[in-house]
N, C-alpha and C positions, 0 to 999 in steps of 0.2 A: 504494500500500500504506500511505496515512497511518492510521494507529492502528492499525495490526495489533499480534495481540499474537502471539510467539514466543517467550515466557516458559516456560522448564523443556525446552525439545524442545534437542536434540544436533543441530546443525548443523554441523560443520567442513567447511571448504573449500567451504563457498558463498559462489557469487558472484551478486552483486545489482550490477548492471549500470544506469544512469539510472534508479534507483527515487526516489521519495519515500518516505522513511520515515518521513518527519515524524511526533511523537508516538505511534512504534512503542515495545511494550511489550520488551524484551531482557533481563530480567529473570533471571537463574539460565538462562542461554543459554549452549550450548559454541557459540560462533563463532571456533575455533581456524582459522589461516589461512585465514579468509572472507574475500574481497573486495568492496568498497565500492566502487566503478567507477563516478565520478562521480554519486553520490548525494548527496540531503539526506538528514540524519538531525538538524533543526530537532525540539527538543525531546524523540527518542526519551531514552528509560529506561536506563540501563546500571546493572546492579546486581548484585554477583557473576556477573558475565559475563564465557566465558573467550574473552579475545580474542586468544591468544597469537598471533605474529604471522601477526596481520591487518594488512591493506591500506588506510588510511586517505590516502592521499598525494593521492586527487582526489575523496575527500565531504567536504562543507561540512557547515558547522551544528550538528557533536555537539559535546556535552561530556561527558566521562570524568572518573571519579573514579579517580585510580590505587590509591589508597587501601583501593578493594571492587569492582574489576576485576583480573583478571590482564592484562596488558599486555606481560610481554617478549616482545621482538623485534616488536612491533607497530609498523608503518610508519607517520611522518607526517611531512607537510611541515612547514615552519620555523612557518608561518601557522595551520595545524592542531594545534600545540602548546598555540594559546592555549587551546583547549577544554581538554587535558589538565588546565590549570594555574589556570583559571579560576576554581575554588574558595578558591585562596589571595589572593587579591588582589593580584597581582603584577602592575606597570606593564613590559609589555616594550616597547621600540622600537626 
């Protein structure tokens, strides 16, 4: 599914299961308790996308802006944080 776009459509509570989403459009997307189940999301879009919690604990590769995402109770690993944070410039180790 690399470049799909799902920009503007109400998805909550899907689950995407070993997808590539790589460079997926998410864009003004309700992905409320959608799970991510070991997916790439290498480059997708997230842009006023409601991710309330979702399930990010075993896809790689996104970065979120918490900033023009909703994000609470959105799930992720310690390692998965770095995408969150990634726009500030923050050395974690």
């Amino acid at each position: 599914m690399r470049y799909a776009s799902f920009a503007g459509r109400k998805m909550p509570a899907t689950r995407f299961v070993r997808c590539i989403l790589d460079e997926a459009d998410l864009v003004d997307t309700d992905l409320s308790n959608a799970v991510f189940q070991d997916c790439s999301l290498a480059g997708a879009v997230f842009q006023n996308t409601v991710l309330v919690g979702a399930d990010f604990t075993s896809a790689t590769g996104f970065t979120l802006d918490p900033e023009t995402n909703q994000l609470l109770n959105a799930r992720f690993t310690l390692h998965g944080l770095l995408g969150v944070v990634a726009k500030y410039g923050l050395v974690v180790e």
